[in-house]
N, C-alpha and C positions, 0 to 999 in steps of 0.2 A: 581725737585724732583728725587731721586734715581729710584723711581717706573715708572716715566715719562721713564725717561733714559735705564732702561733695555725693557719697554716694544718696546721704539724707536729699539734697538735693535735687538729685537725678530722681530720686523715686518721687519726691514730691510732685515734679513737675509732668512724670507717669502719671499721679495719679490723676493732676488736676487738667490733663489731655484725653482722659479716660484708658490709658493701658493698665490697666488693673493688675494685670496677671505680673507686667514688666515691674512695676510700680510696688507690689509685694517683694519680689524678689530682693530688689536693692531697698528698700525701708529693712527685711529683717536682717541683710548685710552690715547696713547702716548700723541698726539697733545692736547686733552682735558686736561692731569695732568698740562704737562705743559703750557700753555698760562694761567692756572690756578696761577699757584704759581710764573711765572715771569711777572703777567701783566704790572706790571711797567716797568720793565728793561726784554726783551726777551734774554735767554739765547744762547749760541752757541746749546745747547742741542736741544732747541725749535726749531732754525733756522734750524738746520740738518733735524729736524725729518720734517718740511714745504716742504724741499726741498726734503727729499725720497718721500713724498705724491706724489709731484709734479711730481717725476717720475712714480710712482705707478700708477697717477690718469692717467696721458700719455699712460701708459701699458693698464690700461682698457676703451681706448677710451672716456674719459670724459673732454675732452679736452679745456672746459670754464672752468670749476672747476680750473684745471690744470693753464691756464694764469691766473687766480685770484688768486691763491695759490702763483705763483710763484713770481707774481711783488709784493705781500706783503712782503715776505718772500726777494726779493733783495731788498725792500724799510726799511723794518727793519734791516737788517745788516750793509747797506750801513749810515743808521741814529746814527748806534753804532761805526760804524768805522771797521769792522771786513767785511777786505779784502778778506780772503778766503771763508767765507761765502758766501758772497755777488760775488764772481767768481761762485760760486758751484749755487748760485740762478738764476744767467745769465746763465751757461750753461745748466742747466735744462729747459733754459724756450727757447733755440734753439738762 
């Protein structure tokens, strides 16, 4: 969804300013529209926004969230075929 996508966005750019707190909020906004509308088929969209979590959740010390987040998020890229994803999910996850 477009709304998935910019809020992915907006949290991203939270996160990488340091608003952490702001930057949770809209990535699990994000994560919710989308896993919504691509439950079938997960989008690159979705899988981006997994993987900022991923780093997000790292950022705020939540660090099981984080390896659950993250081996989903390389297990669904890597089931779509979508190499750069599924790099961006392995390097996320260390």
């Amino acid at each position: 969804s477009l709304r998935g996508s910019v809020l992915w966005g907006e949290g991203r750019l939270n996160a990488k300013t340091g608003s952490l707190a702001e930057a949770s909020a809209l990535l699990q906004e994000a994560d919710e529209l989308l896993r919504r509308v691509d439950a079938e088929c997960p989008s690159t969209d979705y899988l981006r926004c997994m993987v900022e979590r991923v780093h997000l959740l790292c950022d705020l010390g939540v660090l099981d969230e984080a390896l659950c987040e993250g081996k989903l998020a390389l297990a669904l890229a890597q089931s779509r075929g979508l190499k750069k994803e599924a790099a961006a999910a392995g390097a996320a996850l260390g």
